[in-house]
C-alpha positions as CSV (number, residue, x, y, z in Angstrom):
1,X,-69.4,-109.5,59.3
2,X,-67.7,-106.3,60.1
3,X,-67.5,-105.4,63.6
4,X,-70.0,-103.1,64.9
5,X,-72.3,-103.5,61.2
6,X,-75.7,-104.5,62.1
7,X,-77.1,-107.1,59.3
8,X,-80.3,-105.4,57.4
9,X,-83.3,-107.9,57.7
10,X,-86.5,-107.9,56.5
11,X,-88.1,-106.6,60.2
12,X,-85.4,-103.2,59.1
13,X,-88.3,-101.6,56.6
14,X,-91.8,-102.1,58.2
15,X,-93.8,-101.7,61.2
16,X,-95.3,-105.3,61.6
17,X,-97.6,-104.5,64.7
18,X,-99.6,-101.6,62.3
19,X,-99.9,-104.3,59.9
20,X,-100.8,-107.5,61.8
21,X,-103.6,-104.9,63.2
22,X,-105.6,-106.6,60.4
23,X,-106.3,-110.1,61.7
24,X,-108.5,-107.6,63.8
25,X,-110.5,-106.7,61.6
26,X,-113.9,-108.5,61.2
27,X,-115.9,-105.8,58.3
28,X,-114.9,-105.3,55.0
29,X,-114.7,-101.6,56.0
30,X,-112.2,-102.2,58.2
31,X,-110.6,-104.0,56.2
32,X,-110.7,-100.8,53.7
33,X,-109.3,-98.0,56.3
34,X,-106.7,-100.5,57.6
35,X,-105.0,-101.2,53.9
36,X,-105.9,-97.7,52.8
37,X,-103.8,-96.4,55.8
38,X,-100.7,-98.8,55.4
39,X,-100.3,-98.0,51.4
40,X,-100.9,-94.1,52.2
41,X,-97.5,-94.8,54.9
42,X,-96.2,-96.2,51.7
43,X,-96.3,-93.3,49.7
44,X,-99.2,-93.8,47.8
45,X,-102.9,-94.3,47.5
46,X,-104.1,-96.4,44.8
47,X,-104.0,-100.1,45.4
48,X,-106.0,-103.1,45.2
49,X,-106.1,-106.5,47.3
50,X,-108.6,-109.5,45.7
51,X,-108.8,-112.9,46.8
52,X,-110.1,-115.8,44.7
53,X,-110.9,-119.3,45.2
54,X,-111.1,-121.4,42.0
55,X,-114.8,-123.1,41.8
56,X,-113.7,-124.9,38.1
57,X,-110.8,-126.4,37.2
58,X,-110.0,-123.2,34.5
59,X,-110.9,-120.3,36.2
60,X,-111.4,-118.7,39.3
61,X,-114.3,-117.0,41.1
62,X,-113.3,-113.5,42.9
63,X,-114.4,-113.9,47.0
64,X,-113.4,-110.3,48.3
65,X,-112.0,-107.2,46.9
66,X,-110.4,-104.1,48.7
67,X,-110.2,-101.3,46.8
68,X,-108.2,-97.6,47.0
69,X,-108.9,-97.4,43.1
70,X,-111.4,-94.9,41.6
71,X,-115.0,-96.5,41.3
72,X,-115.7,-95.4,38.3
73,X,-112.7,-97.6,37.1
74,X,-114.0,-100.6,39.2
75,X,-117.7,-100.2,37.6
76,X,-116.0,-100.1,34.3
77,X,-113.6,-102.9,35.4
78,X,-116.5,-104.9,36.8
79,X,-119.0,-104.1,34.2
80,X,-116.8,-105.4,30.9
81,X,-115.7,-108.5,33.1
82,X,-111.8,-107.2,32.6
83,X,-110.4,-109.7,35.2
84,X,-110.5,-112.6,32.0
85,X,-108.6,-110.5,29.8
86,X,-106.6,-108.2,32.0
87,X,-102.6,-109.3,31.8
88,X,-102.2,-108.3,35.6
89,X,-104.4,-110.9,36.8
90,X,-103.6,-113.5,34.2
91,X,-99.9,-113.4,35.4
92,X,-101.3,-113.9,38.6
93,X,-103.3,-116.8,38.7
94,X,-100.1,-118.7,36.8
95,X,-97.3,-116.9,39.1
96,X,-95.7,-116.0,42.2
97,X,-93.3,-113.7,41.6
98,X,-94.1,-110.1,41.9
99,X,-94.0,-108.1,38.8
100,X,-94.0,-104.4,37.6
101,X,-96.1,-103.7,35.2
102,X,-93.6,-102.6,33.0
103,X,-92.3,-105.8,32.8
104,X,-95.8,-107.7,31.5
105,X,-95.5,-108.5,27.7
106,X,-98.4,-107.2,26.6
107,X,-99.3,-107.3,22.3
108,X,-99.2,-103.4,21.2
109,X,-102.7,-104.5,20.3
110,X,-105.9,-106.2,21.8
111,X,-107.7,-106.5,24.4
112,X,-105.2,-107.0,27.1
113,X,-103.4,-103.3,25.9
114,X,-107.1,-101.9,26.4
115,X,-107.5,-102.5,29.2
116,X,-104.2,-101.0,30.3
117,X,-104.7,-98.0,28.5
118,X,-107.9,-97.1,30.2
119,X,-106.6,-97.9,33.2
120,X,-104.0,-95.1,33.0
121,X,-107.0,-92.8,32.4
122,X,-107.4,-93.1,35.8
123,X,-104.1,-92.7,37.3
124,X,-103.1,-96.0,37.0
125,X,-100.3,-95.7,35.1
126,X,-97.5,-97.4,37.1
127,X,-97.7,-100.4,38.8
128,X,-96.2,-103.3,41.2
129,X,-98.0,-106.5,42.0
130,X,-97.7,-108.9,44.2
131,X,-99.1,-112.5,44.0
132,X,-99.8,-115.1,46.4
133,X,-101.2,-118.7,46.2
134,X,-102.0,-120.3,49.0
135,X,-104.2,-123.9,50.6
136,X,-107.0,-125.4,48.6
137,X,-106.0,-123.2,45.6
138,X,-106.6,-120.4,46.8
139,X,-104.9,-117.2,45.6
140,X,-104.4,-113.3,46.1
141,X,-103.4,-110.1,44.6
142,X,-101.9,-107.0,45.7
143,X,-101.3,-103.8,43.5
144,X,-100.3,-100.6,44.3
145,X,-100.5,-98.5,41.3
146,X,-99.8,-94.8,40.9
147,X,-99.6,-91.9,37.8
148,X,-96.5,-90.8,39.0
149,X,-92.9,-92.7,38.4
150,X,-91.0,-94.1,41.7
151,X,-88.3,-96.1,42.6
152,X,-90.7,-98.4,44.5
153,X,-92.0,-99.8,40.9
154,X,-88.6,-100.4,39.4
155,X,-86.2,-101.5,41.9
156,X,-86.7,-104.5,43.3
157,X,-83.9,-103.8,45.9
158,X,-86.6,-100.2,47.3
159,X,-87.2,-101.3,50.8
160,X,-90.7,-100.8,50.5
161,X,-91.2,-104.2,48.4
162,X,-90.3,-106.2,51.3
163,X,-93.0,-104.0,53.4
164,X,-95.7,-104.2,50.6
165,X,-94.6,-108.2,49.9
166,X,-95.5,-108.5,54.1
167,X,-98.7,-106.5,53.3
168,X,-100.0,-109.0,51.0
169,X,-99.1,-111.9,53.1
170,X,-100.7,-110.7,56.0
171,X,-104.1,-110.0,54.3
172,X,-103.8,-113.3,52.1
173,X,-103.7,-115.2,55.6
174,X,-106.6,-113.3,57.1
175,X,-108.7,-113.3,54.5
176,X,-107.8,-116.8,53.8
177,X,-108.9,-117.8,57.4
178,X,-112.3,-115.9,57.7
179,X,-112.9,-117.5,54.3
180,X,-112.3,-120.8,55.5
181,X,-114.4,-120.5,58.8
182,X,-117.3,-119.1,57.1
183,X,-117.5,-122.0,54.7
184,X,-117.3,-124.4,57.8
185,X,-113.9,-125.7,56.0
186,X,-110.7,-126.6,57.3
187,X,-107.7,-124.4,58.0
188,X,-105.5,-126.8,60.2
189,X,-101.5,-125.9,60.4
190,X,-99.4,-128.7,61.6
191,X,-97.0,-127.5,64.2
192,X,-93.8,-125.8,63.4
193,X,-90.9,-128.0,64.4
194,X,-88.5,-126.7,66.7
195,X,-85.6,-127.4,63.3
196,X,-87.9,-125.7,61.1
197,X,-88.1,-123.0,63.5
198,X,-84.2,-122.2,63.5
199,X,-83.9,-122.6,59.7
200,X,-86.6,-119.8,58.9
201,X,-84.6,-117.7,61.8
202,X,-81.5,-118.0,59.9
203,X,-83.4,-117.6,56.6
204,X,-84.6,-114.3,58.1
205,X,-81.2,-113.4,58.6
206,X,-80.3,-113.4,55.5
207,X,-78.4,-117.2,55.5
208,X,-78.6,-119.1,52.3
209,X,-78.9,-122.5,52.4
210,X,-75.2,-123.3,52.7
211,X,-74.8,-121.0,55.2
212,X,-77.2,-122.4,57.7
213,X,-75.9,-125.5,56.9
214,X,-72.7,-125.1,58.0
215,X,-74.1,-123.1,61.0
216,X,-76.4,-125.8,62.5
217,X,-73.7,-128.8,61.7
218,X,-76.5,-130.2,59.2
219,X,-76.8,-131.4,55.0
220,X,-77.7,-128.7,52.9
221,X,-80.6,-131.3,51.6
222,X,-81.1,-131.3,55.1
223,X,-81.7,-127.2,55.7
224,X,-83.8,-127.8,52.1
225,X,-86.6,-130.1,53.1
226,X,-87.1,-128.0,56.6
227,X,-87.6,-125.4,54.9
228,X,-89.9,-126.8,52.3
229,X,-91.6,-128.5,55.1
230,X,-92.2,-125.4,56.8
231,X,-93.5,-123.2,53.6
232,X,-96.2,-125.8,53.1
233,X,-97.0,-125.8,56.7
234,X,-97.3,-122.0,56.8
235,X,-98.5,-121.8,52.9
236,X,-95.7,-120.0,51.9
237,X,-94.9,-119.4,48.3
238,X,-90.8,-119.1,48.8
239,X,-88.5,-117.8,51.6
240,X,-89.3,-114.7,51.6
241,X,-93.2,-115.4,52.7
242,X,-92.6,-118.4,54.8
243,X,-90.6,-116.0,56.7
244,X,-93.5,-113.3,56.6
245,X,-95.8,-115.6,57.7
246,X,-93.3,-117.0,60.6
247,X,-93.2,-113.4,61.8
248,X,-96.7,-113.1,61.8
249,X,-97.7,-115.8,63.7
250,X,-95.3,-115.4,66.2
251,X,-92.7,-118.4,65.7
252,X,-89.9,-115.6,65.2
């Protein structure tokens, strides 16, 4: 590293203590003005978060929706039961990569290119989502959509994806808790070791796999199943949300 060059990490592009502000939130409505507040600081004003826990082995039952779309999209959304046939969602439930919407492959024709075309007849014409699956089978969904073109929904590299990516960990785990505790269930983490610990720090750094190898005197198999052990203890998806979630429960 050059001298004096400070190494961008993902704590660079957010403000993490206006986020985590929604672990305190015990309504639905706050819920609502705390998301609609942090995607506003984002630029924009349309989003959606919904969690879903599957009740049958081939589909999934929606729990909790928050919603900055226009109602008179959700009614219509709701009202034609669109999340079967709606290609966002689909590449969801099978997924955890996020995706733009310009990269679904959708058939010129059908039912999945309807409902995307009277989507954008409510603004909702360009799109990023982010997915997230989590315990028990469990999964989330984050969009932010807009009617407007911006970097944001292109470029991967935009430093707002890392900040909306943190969004939708943060809300996946909260809402994934209250769930959890409201059904009486069980939401136990095992302990983060302290090796687990130092190999999500380095992660967070930037440090492949190698790297952090060779930093802590360790395999690289070794580094590996540390991480691997602490993504399933945290419910992270990949690095980059096993270090979201490390971050937001205070082990970094």
């Amino acid at each position: 590293m050059l001298k004096g060059h400070k190494e961008s990490t993902l704590g660079d592009h957010f403000d993490s203590e206006q986020i985590d502000k929604i672990y305190y939130c015990d309504k639905k409505e706050d819920l609502q003005a705390a998301m609609s507040g942090i995607i506003k600081n984002l630029g924009f004003q349309k989003f959606i978060y919904a969690f879903f826990v599957p009740e049958k082995a081939t589909c999934s039952s929606e729990k909790m929706v928050i919603s900055g779309y226009p109602e008179e999209w959700r009614d219509r959304y709701k009202k034609n039961d669109y999340t079967f046939i709606d290609p966002v969602t689909k590449y969801c439930r099978k997924n955890v990569t996020p995706i733009s919407w310009s990269g679904l492959r959708v058939a010129k024709e059908g039912q999945n290119n309807k409902v995307i075309n009277e989507a954008k007849e409510f603004g909702l014409t360009y799109g990023r989502t982010i997915p997230l699956h989590g315990p028990g089978g469990a999964w989330s969904l984050l969009s932010i959509s807009s009617s407007a073109k911006d970097d944001f929904f292109e470029n991967n590299k935009d430093p707002r994806v890392a900040f909306a990516y943190y969004i939708a960990a943060t809300m996946h785990g909260a809402v994934a808790e209250k769930h959890y505790k409201q059904k009486g269930g069980c939401y136990v983490k095992a302990p983060i070791t302290e090796r687990e610990r130092e190999v999500i720090a380095w992660a967070a750094e930037g440090k492949t796999l190698w790297e952090t190898s060779v930093i802590l005197g360790i395999s690289e198999s070794t580094v590996k199943f540390h991480m691997n052990s602490a993504s399933e203890k945290l419910g992270g998806v990949n690095k980059v949300s096993t270090v979201s979630k490390a971050i937001l429960h205070g082990i970094l």
